[in-house]
C-alpha positions in Angstrom: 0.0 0.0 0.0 1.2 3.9 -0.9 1.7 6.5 1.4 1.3 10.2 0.8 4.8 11.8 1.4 4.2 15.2 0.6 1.7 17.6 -1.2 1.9 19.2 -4.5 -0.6 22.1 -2.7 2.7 22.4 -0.4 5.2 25.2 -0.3 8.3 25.0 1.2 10.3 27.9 2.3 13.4 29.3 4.3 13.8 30.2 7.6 12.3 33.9 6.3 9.5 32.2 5.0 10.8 33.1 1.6 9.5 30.0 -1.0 12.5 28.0 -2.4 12.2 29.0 -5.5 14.1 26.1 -7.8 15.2 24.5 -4.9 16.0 20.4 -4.1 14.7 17.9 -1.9 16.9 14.6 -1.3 15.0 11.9 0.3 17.5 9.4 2.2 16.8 6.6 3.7 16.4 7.7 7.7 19.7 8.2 9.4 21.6 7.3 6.2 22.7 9.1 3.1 21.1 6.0 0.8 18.7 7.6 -1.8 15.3 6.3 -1.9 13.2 6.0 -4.4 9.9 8.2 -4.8 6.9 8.2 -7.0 4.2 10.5 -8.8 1.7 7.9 -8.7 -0.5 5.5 -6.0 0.5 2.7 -7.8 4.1 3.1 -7.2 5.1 2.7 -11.0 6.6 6.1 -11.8 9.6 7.4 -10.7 10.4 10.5 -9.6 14.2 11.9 -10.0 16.0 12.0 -6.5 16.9 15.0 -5.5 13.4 16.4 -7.2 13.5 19.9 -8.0 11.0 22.6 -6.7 9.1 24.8 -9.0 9.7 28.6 -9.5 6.9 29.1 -6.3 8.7 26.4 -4.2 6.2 23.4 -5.0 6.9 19.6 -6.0 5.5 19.2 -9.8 2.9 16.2 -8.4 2.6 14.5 -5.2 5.5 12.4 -3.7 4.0 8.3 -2.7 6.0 6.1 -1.0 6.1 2.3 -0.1 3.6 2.0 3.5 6.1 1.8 6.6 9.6 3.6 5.2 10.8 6.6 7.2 12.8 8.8 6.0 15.7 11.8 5.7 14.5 14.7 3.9 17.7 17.2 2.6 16.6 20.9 1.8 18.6 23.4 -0.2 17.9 26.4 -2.0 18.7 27.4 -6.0 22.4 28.1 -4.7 23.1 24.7 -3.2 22.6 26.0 0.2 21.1 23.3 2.8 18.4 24.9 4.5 16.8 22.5 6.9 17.3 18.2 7.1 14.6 17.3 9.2 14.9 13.6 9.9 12.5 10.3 10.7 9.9 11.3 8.3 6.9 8.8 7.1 3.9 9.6 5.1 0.4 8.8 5.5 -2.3 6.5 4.1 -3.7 8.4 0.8 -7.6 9.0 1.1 -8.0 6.6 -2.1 -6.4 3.9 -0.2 -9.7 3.7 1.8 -10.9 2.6 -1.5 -10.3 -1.2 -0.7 -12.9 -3.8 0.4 -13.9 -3.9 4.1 -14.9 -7.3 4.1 -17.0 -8.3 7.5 -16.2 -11.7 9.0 -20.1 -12.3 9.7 -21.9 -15.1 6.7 -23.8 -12.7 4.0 -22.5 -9.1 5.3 -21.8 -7.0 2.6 -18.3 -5.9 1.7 -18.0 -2.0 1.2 -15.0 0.5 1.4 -12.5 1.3 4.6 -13.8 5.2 3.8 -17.5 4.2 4.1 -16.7 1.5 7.5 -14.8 4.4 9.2 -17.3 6.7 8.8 -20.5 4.7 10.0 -21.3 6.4 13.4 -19.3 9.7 15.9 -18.5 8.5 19.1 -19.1 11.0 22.4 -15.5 10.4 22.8 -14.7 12.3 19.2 -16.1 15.5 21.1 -14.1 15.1 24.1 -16.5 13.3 27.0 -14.8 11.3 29.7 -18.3 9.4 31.2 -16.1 8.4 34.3 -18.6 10.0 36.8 -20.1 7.8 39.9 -23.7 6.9 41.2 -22.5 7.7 44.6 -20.8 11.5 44.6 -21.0 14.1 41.7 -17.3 13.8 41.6 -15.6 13.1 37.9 -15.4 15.2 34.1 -18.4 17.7 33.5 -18.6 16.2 30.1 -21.4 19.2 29.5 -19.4 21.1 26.7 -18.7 17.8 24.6 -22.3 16.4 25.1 -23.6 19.9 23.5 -21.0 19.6 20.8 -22.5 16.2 19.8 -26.0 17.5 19.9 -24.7 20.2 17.3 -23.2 17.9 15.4 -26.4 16.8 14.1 -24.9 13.3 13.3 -25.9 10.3 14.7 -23.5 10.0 18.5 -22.8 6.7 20.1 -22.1 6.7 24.3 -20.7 3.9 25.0 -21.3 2.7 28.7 -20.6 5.2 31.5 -21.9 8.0 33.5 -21.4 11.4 31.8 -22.3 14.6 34.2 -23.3 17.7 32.8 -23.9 20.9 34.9 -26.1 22.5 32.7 -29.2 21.6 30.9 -28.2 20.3 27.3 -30.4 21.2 24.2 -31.7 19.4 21.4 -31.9 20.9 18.0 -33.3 19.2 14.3 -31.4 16.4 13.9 -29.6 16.1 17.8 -29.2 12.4 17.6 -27.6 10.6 21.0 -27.4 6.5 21.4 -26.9 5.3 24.5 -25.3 1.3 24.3 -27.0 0.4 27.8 -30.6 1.3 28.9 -31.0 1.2 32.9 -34.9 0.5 33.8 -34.3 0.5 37.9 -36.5 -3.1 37.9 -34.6 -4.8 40.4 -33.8 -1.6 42.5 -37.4 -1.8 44.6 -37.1 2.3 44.6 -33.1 2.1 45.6 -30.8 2.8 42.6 -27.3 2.1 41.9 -26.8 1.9 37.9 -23.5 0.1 36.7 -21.2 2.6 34.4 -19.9 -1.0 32.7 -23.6 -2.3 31.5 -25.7 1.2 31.2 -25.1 4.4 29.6 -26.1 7.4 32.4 -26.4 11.3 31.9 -26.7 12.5 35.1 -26.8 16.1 36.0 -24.9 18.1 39.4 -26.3 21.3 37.9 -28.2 23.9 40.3 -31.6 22.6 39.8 -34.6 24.6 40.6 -37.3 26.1 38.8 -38.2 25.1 35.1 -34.7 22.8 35.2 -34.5 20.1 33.3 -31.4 17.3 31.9 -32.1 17.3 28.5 -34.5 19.5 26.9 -35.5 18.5 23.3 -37.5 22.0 22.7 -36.6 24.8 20.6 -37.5 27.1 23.1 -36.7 27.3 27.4 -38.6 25.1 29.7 -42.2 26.4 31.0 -42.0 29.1 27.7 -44.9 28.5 25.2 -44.5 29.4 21.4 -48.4 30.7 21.7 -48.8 29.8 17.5 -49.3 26.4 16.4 -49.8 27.4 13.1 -46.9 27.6 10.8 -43.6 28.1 9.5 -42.7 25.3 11.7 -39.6 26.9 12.5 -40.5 26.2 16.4 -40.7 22.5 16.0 -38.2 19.9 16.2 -37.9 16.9 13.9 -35.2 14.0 13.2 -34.9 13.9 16.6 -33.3 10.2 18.4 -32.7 9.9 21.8 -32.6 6.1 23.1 -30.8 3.3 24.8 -29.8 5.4 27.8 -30.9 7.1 31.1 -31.1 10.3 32.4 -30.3 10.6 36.2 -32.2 14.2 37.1 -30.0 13.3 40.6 -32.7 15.0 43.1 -31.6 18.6 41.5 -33.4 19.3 38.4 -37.3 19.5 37.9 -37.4 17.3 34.6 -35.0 14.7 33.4 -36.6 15.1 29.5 -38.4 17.9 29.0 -40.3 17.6 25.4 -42.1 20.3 23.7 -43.0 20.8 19.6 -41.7 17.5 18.6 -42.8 16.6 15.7 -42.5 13.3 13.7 -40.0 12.1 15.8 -39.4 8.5 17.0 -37.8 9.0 21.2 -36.5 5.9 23.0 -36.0 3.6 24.8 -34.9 6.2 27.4 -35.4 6.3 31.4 -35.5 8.8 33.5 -35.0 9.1 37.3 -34.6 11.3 40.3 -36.3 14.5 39.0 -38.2 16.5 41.4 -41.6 17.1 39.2 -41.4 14.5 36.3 -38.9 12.1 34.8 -40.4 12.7 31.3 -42.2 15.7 30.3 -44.3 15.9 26.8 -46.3 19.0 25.5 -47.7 20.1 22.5 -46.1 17.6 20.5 -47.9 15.5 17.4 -47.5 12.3 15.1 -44.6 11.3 17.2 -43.8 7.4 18.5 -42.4 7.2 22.0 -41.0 4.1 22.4 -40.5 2.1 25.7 -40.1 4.9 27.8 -39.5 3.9 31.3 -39.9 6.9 34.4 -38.7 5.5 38.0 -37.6 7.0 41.5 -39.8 10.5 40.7 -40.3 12.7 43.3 -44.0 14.0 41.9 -45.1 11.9 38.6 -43.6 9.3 36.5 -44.3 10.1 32.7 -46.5 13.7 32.2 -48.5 13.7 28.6 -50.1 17.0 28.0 -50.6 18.2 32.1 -51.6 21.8 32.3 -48.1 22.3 34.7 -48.2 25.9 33.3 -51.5 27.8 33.7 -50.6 30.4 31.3 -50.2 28.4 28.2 -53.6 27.4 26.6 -54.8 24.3 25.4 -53.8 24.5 22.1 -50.0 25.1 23.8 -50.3 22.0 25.6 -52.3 19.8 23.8 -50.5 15.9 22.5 -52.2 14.6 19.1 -51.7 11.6 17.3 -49.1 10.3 18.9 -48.1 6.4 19.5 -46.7 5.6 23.2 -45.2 2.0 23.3 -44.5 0.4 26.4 -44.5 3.1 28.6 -43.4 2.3 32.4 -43.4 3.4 35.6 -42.4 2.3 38.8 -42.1 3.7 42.4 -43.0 7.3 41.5 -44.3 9.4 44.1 -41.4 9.5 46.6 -42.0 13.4 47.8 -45.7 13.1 47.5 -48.0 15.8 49.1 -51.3 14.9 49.4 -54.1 17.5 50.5 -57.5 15.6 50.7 -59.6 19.1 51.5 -58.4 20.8 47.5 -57.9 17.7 45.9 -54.2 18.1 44.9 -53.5 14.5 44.9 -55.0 14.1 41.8 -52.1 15.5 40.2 -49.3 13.5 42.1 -47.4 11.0 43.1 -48.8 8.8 39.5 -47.2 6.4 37.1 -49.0 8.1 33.8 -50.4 11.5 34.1 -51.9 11.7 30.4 -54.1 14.6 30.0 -54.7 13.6 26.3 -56.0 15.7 23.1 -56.6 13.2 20.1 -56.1 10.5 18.2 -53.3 8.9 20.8 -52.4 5.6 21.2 -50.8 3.6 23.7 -49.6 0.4 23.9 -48.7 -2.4 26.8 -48.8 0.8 29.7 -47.2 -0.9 32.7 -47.4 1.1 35.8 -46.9 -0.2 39.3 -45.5 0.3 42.8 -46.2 4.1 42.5 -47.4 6.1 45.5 -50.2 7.7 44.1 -52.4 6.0 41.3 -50.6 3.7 38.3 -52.5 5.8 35.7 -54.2 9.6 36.2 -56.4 10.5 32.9 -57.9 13.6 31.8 -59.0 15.8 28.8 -56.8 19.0 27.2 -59.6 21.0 28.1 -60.0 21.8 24.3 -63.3 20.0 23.7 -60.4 17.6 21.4 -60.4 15.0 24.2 -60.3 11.7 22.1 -60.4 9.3 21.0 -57.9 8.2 22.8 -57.0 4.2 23.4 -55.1 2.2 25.1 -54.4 -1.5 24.2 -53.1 -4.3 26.5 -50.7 -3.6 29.4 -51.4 -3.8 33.3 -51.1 -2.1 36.6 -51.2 -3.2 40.1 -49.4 -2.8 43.1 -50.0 1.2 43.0 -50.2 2.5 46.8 -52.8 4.4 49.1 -54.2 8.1 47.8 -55.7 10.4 51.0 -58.7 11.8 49.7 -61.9 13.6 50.8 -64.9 12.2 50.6 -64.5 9.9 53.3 -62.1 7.6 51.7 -58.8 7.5 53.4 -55.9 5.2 52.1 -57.5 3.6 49.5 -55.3 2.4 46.2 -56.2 3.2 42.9 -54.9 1.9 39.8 -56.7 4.6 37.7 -58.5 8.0 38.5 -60.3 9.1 35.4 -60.5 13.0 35.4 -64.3 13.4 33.5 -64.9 16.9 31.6 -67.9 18.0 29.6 -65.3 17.5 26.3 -63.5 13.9 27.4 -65.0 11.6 25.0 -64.0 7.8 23.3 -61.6 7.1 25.5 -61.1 3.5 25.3 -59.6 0.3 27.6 -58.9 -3.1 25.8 -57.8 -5.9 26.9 -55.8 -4.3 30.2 -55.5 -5.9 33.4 -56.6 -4.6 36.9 -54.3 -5.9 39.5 -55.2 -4.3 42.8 -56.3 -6.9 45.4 -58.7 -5.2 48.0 -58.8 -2.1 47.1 -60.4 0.1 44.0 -59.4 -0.1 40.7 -60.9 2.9 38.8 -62.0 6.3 40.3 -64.4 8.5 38.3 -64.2 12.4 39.6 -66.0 15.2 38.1 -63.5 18.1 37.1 -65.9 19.9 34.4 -69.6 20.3 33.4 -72.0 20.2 32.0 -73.0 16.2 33.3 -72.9 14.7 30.5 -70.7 14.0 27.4 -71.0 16.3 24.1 -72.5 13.9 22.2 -74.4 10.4 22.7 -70.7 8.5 22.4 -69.3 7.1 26.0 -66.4 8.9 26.9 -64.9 6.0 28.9 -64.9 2.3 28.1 -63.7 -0.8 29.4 -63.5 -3.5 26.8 -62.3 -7.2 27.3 -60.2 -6.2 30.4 -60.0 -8.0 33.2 -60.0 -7.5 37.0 -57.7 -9.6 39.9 -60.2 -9.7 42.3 -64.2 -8.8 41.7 -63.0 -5.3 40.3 -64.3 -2.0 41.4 -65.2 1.4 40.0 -66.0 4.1 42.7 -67.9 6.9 40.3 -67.7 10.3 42.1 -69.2 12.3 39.1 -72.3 13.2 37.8 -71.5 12.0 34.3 -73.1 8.5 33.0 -70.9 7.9 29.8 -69.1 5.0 30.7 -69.2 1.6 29.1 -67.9 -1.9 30.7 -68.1 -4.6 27.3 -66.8 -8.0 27.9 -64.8 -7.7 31.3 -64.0 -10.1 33.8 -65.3 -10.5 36.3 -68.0 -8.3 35.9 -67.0 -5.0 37.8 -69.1 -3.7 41.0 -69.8 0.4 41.5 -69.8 2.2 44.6 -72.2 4.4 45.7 -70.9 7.4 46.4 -71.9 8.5 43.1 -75.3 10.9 43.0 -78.3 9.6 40.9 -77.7 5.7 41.7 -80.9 4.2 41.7 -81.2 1.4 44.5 -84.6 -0.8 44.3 -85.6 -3.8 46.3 -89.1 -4.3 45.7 -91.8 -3.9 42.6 -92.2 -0.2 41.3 -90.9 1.7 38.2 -87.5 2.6 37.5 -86.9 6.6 37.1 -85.2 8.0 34.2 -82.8 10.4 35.6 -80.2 7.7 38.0 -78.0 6.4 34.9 -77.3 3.0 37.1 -80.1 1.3 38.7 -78.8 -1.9 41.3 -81.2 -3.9 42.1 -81.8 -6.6 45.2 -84.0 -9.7 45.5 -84.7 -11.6 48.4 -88.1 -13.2 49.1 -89.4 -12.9 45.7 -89.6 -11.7 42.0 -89.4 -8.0 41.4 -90.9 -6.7 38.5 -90.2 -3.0 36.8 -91.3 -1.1 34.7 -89.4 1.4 32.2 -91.1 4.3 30.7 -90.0 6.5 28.0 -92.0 10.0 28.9 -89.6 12.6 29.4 -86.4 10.4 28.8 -83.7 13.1 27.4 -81.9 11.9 23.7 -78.9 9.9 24.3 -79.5 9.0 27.6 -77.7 6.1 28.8 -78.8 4.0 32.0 -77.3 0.7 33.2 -79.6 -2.0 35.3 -77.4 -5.0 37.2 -78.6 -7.4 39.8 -76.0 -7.0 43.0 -77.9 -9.3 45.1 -79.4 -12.4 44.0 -81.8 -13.5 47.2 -83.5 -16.6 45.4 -85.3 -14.7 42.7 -85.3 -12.8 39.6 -85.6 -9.1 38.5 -87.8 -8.8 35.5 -87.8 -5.2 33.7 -90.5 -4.5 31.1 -89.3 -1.1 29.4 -92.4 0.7 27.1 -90.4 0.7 24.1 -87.5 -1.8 23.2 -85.4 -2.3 20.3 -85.0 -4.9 18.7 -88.1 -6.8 18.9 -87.6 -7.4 22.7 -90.4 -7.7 25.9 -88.6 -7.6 28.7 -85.4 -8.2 30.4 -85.0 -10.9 33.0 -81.6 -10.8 35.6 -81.5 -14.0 37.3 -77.9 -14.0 38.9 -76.1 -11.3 40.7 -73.7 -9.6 38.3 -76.2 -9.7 35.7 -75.6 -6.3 33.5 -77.9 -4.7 30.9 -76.9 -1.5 29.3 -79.4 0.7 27.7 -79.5 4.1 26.0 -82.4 6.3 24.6 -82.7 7.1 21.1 -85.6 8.1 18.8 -88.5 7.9 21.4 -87.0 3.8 22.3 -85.0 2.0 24.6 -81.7 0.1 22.6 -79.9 -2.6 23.9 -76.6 -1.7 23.8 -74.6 -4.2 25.8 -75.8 -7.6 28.7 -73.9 -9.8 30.1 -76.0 -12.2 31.5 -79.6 -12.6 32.1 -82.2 -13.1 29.4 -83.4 -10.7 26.9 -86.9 -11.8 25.7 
């Protein structure tokens, strides 16, 4: 293989920087007077006189090549025959068209391409100067800030390999900031007490000042808790080609946010964790049509993962609001660790969760795993923009999430969801998810909006094919009766603490203004009746036997669709779901009991 000796592009001079016009060059052999021989050419085929001559400006005619490896003695003189400088142990370098040759990987069917094109695959962090020798235990090693924003500038594609980098000062994402960590830490086996390993996981964790509106990394075009107040475009305040994954960001009890996310747009995030923040480990506003995958919040002082929460109450809904985006795998575990609870105004509703979505439309998410947090696994709630769905999630589970203290007379109870209800929350939907809570509640209904009932006919809240752990229960503290439960098992139970619950024990007719009617047998059939007068459009009402004493319930409605007399419940947990259109009673959903 050739080396590159010397440059035709190079001038040589004397000591007064004066070129050598027609001056030589004598290339020895290194510590020898033995000529060596020189070429013009990669190839190595034409010669070059030795001494060469330098042109009337102090250049060689053409580049000088020589053989790979040789070192050599290089005599300067001037026009006169003056030497001028010999500097000694001189080798040249590989010529860029060397990288021309096959790079052939050992691996069966890889495909064989250039050294250029191998060499310049992916930028390491180390190219920009980071050390990553910081420790879990002290903040003591390199602030590896200034490299870490250098590769975020780069707009290439950076690998970390494993190791904790610290950075003392919030580091920015622009278009195109790309960072991939080669070790994700998740915190499962912790129980709530870390120690990540800088040999398996890739950490950025941050000793900066912390405070208000701080954050780790921020992947926003503009500083944390300020809104753009335009959604319309140029889009010159979004951020695309966005990658952040395979790594975790250690907020280190300091700063409010370990990824704060605002205006991303068609961007695909994670898998990223985030841990020790003092609000929320991950952070997501007014973003669209993005896919956040596997993100994983643990160890939070307030909430796990926060989707659209109105944290700043002078940015409107349209600031705030998350659209059409896909969440995969989202988890989190022991959040809540600072919790403060005030039963009389209600603030635990906003922490100490897993999943605080407060969701505009068309969002996704899939397998949601929250558990062990200190408030409830998931926290749901409209944008407030009357855009609140629909919204679903498909598969996943919670359980093991702890006690809330709330008002209402229910202390140190344990949710696995509180569902937020406004007048503009609407097809919201639950499939196939799992309900893991033994003895306590699973879902909590609250009222934060009115009017009573949805926008349209459409239930705002469903539970489809899911399944409880024990008999299930969803305590309904609102006024709103647009909820659906298709297909679950077993068949949930609802508290009363709800106004307008119709109760009934003995023959009579059923009102039309308590969306759930519950009904108790003991010594004999009872027998209702259902009329239509003065039912509002749309209106939904649900009928289940809680108590079977011996006998049935047999309701005979007015008007029924389709073709159907009455409705017979023979067994406790028998459901029949109505709702109210066109001057009739529909069917809409049973399980169990006879429809006849």
């Amino acid at each position: 293989m050739a080396a590159i000796l010397l440059l035709s592009s190079d001038q040589f001079s004397d000591g007064n920087g004066v070129p050598l016009a027609s001056g030589t060059i004598t290339f020895y052999d290194t510590n020898t007077t033995t000529l060596k021989a020189i070429y013009s050419d990669v190839a190595l085929s034409v010669a070059i006189a030795n001494p060469a001559t330098l042109d009337a400006s102090g250049h060689m005619a053409s580049n000088v090549y020589v053989a790979d490896g040789e070192r050599f003695t290089l005599l300067f003189k001037d026009s006169a025959g003056t030497t001028i400088s010999t500097p000694n142990d001189i080798w040249g370098s590989i010529e860029e068209t060397d990288l021309n040759v096959l790079y052939t990987p050992t691996d069966s069917g890889a495909v064989a391409r250039t050294a250029k094109a191998r060499l310049n695959d992916r930028l390491s962090v180390y190219d920009f100067g980071a050390v990553g020798d910081g420790v879990y235990a002290t903040n003591i090693g390199t602030d590896d800030a200034v490299a870490l924003q250098a590769a975020l500038d780069s707009q290439q594609p950076v690998d970390l390999p494993n190791g904790i980098y610290l950075t003392s000062v919030e580091l920015v994402f622009g278009d195109n900031s790309q960072l991939i960590g080669s070790g994700l830490y998740t915190g499962v086996r912790s129980s709530g007490g870390e120690e990540y390993d800088p040999t398996r996981h890739t950490i950025i964790k941050y000793i900066g000042a912390g405070g208000s509106n701080s954050t780790v990394l921020r992947l926003s075009e503009t500083a944390v808790g300020t809104a753009v107040g335009d959604l319309a475009p140029p889009d010159t305040d979004d951020l695309s080609g966005v990658r952040l994954e395979n790594l975790t960001v250690d907020a280190n009890g300091l700063a409010e946010f370990g990824v704060y996310c605002y205006r991303l747009i068609d961007n695909n995030i994670g898998p990223v964790g985030a841990m020790r923040s003092t609000q929320a480990g991950i952070f997501i506003q007014g973003s669209f049509t993005n896919t956040f995958n596997n993100l994983i919040a643990f160890s939070n002082e307030r909430n796990g993962i926060e989707a659209g929460r109105d944290r700043y109450t002078s940015w409107s809904a349209n600031e705030r609001t998350i659209h059409n985006n896909t969440f995969y795998r989202p988890v989190a575990r022991y959040n809540g660790t600072a919790k403060t609870y005030d039963g009389v105004s209600g603030s635990f509703l906003n922490e100490g969760h897993g999943l605080y979505f407060r969701l505009g439309r068309g969002n996704t998410v899939i397998q949601a795993t929250p558990e062990q947090n200190d408030g409830a696994g998931i926290f749901l709630a409209s944008d407030d923009n009357a855009l609140g769905g629909p919204n679903k999630f498909m598969g996943g589970y919670t359980e093991g999430n702890m006690p809330l203290v709330i008002s209402e007379g229910r202390d140190t109870v344990a949710y696995n969801m509180i569902v937020a209800y406004r007048d503009d929350m609407r097809h919201w939907e639950f499939d196939s998810y799992y309900f893991s809570n033994s003895n306590s509640q699973d879902i909590r209904i609250v009222s934060s909006g009115s009017p009573a009932v949805p926008v349209d006919s459409e239930a705002f809240f469903t539970l489809r094919n899911c399944f409880f752990k024990s008999t299930g229960q969803i305590v309904i503290n609102s006024n709103t009766n647009a909820f659906r439960v298709i297909g679950c098992s077993p068949v949930p139970s609802y508290s009363n603490s709800r106004p307008g619950v119709e109760e009934i024990t003995a023959d009579g007719a059923l009102d039309i203004v308590s969306p759930i009617t519950e009904i108790t047998t003991s010594s004999e059939q009872v027998d209702l009746t259902l009329a239509t007068a003065g039912v509002p459009e749309g209106f939904e009402k649900t009928i289940t036997l809680i108590v079977d004493g011996g006998f049935d319930a047999v309701i005979t409605p007015t008007a029924l669709e389709p073709s159907i007399a009455t409705i017979t419940l023979n067994s406790a947990g028998d459901i029949c779901r109505l709702v109210f259109l066109n001057s009739k009673w529909h069917v809409i959903g049973s399980e169990g009991g006879v429809l006849a």
